[in-house]
Backbone as JSON Lines, residues from 0, in Angstrom:
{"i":0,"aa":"X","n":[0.83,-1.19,0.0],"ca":[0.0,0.0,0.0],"c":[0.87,1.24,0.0]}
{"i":1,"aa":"X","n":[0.41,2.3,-0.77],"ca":[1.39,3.52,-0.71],"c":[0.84,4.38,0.74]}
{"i":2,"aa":"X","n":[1.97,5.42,0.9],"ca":[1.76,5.93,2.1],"c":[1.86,7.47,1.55]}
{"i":3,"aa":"X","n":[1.13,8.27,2.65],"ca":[0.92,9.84,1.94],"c":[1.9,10.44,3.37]}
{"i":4,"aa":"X","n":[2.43,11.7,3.08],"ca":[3.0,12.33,4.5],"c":[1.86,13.57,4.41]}
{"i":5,"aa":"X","n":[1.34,14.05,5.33],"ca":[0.93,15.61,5.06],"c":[1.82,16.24,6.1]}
{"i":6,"aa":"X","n":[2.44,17.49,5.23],"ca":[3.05,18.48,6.29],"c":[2.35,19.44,6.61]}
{"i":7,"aa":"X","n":[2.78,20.15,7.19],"ca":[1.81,21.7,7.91],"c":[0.71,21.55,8.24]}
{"i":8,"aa":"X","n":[-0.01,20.76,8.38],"ca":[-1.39,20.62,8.84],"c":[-1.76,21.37,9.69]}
{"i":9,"aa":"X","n":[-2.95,21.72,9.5],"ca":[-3.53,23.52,10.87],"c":[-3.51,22.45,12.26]}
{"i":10,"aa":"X","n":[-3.21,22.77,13.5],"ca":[-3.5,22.46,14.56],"c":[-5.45,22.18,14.98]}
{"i":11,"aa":"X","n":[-5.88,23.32,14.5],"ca":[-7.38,23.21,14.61],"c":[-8.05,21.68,13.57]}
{"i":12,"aa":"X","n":[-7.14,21.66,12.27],"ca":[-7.88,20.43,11.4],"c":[-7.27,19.42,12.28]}
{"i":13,"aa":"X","n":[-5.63,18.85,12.35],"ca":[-6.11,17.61,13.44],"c":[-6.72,17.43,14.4]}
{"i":14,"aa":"X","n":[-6.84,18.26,15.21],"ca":[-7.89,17.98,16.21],"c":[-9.27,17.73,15.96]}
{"i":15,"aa":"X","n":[-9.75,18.56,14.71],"ca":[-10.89,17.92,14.27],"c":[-10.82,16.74,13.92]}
{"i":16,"aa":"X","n":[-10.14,16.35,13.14],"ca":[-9.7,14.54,12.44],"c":[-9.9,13.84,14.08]}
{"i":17,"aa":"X","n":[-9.23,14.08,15.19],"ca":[-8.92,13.69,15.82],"c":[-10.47,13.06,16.52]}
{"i":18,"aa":"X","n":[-11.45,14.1,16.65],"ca":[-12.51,14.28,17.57],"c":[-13.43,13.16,16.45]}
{"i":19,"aa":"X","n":[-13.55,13.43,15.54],"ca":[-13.99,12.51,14.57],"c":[-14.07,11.33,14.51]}
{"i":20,"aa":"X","n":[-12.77,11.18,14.31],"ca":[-12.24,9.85,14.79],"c":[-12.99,9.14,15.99]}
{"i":21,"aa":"X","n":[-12.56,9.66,16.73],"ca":[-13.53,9.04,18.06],"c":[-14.61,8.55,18.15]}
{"i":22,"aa":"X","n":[-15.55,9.9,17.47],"ca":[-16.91,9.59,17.73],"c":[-17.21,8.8,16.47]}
{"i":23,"aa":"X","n":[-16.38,8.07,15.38],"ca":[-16.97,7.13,14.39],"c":[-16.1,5.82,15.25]}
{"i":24,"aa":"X","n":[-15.38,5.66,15.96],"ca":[-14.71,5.05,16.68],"c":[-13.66,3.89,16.22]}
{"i":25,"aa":"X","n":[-12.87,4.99,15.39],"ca":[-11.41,4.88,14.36],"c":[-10.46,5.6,14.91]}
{"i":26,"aa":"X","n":[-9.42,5.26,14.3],"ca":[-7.76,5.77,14.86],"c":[-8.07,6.88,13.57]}
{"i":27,"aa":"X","n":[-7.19,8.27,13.7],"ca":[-7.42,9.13,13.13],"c":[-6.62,8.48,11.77]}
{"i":28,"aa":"X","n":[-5.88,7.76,11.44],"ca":[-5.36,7.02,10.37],"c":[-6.61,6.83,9.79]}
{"i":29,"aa":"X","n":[-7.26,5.37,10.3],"ca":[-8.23,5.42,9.52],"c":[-9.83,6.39,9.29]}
{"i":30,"aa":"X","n":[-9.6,6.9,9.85],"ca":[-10.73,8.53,9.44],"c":[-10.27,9.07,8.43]}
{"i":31,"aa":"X","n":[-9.04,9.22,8.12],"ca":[-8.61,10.24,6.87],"c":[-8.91,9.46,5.76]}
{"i":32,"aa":"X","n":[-8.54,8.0,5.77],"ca":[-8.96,6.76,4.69],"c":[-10.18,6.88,4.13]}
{"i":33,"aa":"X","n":[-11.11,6.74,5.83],"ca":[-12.74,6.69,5.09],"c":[-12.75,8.37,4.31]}
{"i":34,"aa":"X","n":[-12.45,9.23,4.84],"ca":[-12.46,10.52,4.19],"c":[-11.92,10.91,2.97]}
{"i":35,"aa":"X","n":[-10.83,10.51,2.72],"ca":[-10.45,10.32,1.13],"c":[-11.39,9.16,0.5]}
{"i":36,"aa":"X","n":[-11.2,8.4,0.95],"ca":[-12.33,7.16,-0.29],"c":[-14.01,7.58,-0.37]}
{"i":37,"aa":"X","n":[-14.18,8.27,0.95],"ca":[-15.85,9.15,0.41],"c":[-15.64,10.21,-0.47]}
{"i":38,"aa":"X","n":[-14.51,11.05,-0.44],"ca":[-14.44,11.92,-1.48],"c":[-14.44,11.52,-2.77]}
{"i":39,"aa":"X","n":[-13.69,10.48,-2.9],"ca":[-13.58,10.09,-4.21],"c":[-14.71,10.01,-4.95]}
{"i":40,"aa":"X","n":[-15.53,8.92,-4.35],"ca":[-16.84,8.23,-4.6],"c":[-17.54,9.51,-5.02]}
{"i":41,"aa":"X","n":[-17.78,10.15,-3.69],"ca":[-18.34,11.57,-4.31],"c":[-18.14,12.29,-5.64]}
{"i":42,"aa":"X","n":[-16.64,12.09,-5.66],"ca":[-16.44,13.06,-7.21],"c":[-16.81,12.33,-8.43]}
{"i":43,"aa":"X","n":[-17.02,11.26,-8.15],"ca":[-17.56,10.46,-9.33],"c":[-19.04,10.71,-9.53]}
{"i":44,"aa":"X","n":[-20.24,11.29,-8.78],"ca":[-21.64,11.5,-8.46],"c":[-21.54,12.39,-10.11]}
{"i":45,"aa":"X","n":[-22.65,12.41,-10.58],"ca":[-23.21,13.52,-11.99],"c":[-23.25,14.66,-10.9]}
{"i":46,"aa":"X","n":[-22.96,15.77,-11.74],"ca":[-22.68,17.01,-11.44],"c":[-24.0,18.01,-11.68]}
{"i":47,"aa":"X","n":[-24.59,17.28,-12.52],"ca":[-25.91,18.26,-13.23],"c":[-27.26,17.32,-12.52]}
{"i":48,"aa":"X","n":[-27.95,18.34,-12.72],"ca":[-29.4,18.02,-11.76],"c":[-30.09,17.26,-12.33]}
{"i":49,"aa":"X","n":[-31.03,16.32,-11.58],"ca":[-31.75,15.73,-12.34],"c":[-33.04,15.88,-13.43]}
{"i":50,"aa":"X","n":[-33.24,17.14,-14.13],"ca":[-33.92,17.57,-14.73],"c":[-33.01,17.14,-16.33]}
{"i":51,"aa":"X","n":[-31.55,18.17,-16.03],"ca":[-30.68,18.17,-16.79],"c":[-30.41,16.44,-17.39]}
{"i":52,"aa":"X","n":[-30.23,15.35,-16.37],"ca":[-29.98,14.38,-16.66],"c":[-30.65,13.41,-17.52]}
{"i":53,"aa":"X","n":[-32.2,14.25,-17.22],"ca":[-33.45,13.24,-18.0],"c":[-33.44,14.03,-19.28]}
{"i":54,"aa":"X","n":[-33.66,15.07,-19.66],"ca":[-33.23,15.77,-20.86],"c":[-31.53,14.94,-21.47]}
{"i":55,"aa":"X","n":[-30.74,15.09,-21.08],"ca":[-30.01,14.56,-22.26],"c":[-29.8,12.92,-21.87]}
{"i":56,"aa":"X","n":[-30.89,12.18,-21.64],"ca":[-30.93,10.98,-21.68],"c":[-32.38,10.41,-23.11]}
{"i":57,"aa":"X","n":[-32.58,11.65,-23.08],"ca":[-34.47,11.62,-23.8],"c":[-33.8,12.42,-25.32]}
{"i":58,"aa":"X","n":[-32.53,12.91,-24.94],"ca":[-32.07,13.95,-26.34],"c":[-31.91,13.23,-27.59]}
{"i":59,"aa":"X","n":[-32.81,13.81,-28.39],"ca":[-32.93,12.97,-30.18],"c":[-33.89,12.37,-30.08]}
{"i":60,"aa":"X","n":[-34.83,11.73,-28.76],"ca":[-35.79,11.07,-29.43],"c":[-37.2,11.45,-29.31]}
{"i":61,"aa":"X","n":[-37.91,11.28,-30.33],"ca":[-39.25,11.71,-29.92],"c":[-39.64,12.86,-30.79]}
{"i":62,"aa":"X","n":[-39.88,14.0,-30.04],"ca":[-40.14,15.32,-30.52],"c":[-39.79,15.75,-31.38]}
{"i":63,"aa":"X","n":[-39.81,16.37,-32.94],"ca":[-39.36,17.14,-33.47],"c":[-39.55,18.53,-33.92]}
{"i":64,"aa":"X","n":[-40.62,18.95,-32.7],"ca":[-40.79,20.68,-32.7],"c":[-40.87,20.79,-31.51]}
{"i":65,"aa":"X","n":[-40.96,21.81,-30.88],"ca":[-41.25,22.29,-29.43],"c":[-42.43,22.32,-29.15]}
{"i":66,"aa":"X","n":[-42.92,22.32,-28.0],"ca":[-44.02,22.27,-27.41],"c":[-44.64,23.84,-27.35]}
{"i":67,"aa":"X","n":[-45.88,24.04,-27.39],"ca":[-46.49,25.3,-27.32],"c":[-46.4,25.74,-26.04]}
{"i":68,"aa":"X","n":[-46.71,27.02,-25.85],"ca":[-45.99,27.21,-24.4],"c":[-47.67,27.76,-24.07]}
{"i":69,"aa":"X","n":[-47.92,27.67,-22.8],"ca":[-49.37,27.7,-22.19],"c":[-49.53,28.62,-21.03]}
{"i":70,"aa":"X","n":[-48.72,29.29,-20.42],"ca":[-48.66,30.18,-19.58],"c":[-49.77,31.19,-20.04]}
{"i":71,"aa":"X","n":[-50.32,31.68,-19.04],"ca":[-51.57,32.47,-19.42],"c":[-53.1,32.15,-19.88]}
{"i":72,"aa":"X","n":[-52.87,30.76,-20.14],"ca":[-53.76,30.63,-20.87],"c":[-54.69,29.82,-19.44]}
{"i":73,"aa":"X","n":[-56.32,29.78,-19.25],"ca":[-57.09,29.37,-18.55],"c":[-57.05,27.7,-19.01]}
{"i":74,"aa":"X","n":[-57.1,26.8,-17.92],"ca":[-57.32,25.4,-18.05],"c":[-58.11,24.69,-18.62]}
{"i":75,"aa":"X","n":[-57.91,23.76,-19.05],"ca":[-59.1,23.29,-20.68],"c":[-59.44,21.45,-19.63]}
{"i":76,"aa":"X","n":[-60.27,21.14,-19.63],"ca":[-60.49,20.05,-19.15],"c":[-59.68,19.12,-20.61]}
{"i":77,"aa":"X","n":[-59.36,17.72,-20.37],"ca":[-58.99,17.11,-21.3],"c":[-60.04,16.28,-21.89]}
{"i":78,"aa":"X","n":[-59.83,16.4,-23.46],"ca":[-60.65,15.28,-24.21],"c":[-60.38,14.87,-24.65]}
{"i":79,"aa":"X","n":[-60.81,13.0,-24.89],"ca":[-60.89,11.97,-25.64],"c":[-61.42,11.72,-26.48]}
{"i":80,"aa":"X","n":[-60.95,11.39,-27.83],"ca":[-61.69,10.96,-28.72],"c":[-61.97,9.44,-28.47]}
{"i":81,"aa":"X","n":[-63.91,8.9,-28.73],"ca":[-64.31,7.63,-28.63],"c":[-63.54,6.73,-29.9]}
């Protein structure tokens, strides 16, 4: 396994690592582990919202004009043709 050194570290962040540690009830070694490997995971998450995501998952198919836009307009009950 490779090993990391950190120098200068703020006095206030180890002690946080430190208090952390505790209360997940890990050696501050392994707190920084779980803390780098959640970051990671994290940076791998989609970045764009899920609106964004369903749009360019739906992009090209289907539609080929835009939809009329309806703002303003009073509510129409819907009808079926028999």
């Amino acid at each position: 396994m490779a090993q990391v050194l950190v120098r200068n570290l703020d006095h206030d962040v180890k002690e946080h690592l430190q208090q952390r540690a505790r209360r997940h009830g890990h050696s501050m070694e392994e707190e920084i582990r779980t803390i780098l490997r959640q970051t990671l995971v994290d940076d791998k998450a989609p970045t764009s919202g899920l609106g964004s995501r369903i749009a360019a998952r739906f992009l090209g198919q289907g539609l080929t004009e835009d939809l009329p836009e309806l703002r303003g307009q009073a509510p129409r009950p819907a009808t079926f043709e028999p």
